[in-house]
PABALO-220403 format. One record per residue (C-alpha): residue number from 1; residue in three letters; x, y, z. Coordinates in nm, 4 decimals, padded with zeros to 6 digits, always signed. Example, Ala and Ser with C-alpha at 12.3 -4.5 7.8 and 13.67 -1.06 7.14 Angstrom:
REM PABALO-220403
<resi->1 resn->ALA X->+01.2300 Y->-00.4500 Z->+00.7800>
<resi->2 resn->SER X->+01.3670 Y->-00.1060 Z->+00.7140>
***
This chain:
REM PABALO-220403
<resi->1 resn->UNK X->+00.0000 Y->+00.0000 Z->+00.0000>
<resi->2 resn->UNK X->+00.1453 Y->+00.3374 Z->-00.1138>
<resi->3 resn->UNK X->-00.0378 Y->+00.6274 Z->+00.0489>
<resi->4 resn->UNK X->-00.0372 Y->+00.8990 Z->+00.2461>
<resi->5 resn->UNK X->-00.1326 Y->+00.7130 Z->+00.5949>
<resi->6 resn->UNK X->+00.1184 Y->+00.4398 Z->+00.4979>
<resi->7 resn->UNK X->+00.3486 Y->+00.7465 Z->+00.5036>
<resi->8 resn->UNK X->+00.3076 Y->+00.8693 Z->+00.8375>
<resi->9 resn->UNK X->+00.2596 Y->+00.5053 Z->+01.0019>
<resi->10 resn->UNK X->+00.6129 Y->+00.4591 Z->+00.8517>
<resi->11 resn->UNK X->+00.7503 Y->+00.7329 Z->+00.9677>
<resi->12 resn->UNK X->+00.6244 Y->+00.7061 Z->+01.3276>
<resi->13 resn->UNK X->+00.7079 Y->+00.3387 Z->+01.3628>
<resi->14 resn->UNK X->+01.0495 Y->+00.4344 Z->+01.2395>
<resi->15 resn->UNK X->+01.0016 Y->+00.2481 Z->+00.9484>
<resi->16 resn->UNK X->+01.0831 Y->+00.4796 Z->+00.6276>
<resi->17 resn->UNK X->+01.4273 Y->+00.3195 Z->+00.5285>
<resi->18 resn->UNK X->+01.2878 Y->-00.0281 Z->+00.5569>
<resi->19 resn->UNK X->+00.9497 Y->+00.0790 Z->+00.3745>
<resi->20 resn->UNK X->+01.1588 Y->+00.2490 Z->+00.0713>
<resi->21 resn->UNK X->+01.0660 Y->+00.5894 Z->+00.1010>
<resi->22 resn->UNK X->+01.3386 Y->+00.8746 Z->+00.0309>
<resi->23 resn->UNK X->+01.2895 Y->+01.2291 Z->+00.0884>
<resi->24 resn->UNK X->+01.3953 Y->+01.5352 Z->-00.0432>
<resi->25 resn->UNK X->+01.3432 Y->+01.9210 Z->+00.0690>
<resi->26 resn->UNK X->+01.1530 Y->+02.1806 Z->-00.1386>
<resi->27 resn->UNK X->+01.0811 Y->+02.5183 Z->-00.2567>
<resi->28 resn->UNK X->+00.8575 Y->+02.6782 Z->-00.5239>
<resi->29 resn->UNK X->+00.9874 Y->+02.9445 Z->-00.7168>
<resi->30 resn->UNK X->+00.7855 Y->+03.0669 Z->-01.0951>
<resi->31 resn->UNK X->+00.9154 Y->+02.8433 Z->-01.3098>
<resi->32 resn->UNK X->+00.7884 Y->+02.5554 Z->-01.1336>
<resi->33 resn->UNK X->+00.9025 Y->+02.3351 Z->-00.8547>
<resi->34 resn->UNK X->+01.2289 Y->+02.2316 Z->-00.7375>
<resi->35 resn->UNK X->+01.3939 Y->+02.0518 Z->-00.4860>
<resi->36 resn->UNK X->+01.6685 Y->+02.1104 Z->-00.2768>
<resi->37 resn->UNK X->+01.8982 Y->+01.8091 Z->-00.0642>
<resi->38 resn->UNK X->+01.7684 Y->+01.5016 Z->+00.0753>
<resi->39 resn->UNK X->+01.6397 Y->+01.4549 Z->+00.4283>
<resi->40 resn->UNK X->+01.8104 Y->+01.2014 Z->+00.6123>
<resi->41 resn->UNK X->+01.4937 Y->+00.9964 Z->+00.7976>
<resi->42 resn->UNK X->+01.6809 Y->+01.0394 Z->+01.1391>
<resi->43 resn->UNK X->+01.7051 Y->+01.4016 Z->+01.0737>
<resi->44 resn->UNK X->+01.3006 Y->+01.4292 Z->+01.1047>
<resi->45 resn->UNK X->+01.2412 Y->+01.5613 Z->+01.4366>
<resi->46 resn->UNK X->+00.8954 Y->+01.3542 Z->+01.5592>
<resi->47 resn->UNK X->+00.7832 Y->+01.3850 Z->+01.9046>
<resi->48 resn->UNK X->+00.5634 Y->+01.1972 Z->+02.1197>
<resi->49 resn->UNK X->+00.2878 Y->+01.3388 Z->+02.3421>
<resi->50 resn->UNK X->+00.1791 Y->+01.1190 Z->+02.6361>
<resi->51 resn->UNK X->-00.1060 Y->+01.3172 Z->+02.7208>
<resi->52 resn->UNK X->-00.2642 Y->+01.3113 Z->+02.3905>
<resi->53 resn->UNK X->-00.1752 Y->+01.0049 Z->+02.2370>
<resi->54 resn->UNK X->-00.0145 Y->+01.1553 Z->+01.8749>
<resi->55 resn->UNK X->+00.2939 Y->+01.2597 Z->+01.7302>
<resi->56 resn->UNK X->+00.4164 Y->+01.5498 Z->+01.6338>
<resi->57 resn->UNK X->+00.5993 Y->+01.6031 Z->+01.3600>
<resi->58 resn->UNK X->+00.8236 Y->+01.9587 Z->+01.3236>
<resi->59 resn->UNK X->+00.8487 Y->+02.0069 Z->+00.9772>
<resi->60 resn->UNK X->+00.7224 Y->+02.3124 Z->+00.7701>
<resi->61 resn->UNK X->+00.7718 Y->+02.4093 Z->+00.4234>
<resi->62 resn->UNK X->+00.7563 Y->+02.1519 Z->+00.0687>
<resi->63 resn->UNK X->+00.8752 Y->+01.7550 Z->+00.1129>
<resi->64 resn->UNK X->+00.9228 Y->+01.5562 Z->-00.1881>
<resi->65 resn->UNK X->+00.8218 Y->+01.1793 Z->-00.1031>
<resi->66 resn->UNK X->+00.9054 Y->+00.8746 Z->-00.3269>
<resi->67 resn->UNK X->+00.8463 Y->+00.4941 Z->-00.2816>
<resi->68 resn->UNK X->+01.0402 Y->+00.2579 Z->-00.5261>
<resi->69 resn->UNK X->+01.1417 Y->+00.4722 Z->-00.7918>
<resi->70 resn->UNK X->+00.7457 Y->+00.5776 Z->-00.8378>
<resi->71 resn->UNK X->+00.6162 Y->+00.8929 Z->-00.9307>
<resi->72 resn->UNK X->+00.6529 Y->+01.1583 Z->-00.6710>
<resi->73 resn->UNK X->+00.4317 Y->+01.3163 Z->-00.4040>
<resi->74 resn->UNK X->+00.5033 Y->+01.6334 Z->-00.2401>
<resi->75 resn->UNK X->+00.4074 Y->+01.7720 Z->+00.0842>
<resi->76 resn->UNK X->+00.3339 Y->+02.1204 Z->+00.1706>
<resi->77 resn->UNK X->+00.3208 Y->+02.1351 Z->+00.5636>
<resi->78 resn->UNK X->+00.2445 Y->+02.5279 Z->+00.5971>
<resi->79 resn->UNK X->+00.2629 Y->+02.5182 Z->+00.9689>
<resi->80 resn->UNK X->+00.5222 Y->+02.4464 Z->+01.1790>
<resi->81 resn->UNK X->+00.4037 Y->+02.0807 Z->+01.2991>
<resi->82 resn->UNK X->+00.1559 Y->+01.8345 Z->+01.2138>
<resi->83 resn->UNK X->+00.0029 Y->+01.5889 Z->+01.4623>
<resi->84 resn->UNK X->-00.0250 Y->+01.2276 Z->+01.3636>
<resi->85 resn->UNK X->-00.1811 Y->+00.9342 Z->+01.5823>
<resi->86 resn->UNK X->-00.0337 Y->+00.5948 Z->+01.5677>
<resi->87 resn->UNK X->-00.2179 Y->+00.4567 Z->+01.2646>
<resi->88 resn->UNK X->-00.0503 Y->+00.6956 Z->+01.0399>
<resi->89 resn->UNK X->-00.3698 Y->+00.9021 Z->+01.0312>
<resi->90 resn->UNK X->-00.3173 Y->+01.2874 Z->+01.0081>
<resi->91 resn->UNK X->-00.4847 Y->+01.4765 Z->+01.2991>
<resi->92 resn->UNK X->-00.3777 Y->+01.8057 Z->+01.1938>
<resi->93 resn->UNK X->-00.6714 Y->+02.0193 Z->+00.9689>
<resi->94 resn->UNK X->-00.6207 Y->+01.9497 Z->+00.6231>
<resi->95 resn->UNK X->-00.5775 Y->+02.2882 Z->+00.5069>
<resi->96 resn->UNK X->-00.2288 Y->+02.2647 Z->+00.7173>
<resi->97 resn->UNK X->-00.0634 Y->+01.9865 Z->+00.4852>
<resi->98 resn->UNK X->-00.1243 Y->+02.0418 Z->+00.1054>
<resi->99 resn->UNK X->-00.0529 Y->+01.6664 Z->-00.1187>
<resi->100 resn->UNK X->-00.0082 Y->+01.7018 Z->-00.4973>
<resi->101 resn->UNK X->+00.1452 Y->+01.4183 Z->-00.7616>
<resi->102 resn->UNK X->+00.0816 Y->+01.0638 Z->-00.7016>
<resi->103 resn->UNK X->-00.1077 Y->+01.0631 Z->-00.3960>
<resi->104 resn->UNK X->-00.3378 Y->+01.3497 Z->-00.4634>
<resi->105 resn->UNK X->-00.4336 Y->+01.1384 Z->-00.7738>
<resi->106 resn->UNK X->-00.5201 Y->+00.8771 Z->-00.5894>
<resi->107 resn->UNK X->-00.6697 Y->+01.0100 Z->-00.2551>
<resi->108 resn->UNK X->-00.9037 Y->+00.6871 Z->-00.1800>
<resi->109 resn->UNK X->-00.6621 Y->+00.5453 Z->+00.0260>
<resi->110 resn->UNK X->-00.7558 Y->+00.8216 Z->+00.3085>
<resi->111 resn->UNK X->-01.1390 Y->+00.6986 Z->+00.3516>
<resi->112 resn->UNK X->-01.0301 Y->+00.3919 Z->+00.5396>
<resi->113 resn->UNK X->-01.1193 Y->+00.2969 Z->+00.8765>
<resi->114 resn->UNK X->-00.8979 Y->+00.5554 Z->+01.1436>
<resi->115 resn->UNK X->-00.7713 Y->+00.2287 Z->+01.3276>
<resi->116 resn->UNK X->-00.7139 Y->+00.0325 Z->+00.9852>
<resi->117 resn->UNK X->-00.3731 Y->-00.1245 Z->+01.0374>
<resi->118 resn->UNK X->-00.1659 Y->-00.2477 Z->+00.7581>
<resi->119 resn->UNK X->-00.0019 Y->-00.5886 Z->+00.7975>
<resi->120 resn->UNK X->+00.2160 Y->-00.5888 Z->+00.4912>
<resi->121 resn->UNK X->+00.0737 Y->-00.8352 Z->+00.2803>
***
């Protein structure tokens, strides 16, 4: 499964390397997109919050997200964090995290059930 959610459970089960998923900065400029260094998966600060159950990522500006060699999704987080329970759902509004490419085609994946967990088969 290649989605968004599968994304963020990846990333807060520490999972990203083993799940194939490499990462890049961003920036927008007239002509178009384009993408700066690559972001180490250690170097993304997450947090956990007891008291509420989530994680928080710290991340804000464009993230370029590809799975084996596929077409590219990219990530607009315009504020400074985005909360993210253990599923790999996103808790933050919508309107804080903008997806185009791939996974904004595809956006079905994001009507499962909240505590849907993937097994890997």
């Amino acid at each position: 499964m290649d989605s968004p959610r599968h994304f963020y459970y990846s990333l807060v089960h520490k999972k990203l390397k083993k799940d194939y998923y490499s990462l890049r900065e961003g920036s927008i400029n007239n002509s178009g997109m384009l993408f700066g260094d690559r972001i180490l998966h250690e170097d993304l600060k997450l947090s956990y919050d007891k008291d509420s159950i989530t994680y928080e990522l710290n991340y804000k500006g464009m993230m370029e997200i590809r799975r084996f060699f596929k077409s590219p999704s990219f990530f607009i987080f315009n504020f400074q964090y985005a909360l993210i329970d253990k599923y790999g759902n996103l808790l933050t509004p919508y309107s804080n995290v903008e997806i185009y490419g791939q996974w904004a085609n595809q956006g079905i994946a994001d009507i499962l059930p909240l505590d849907y967990k993937y097994d890997g088969n």
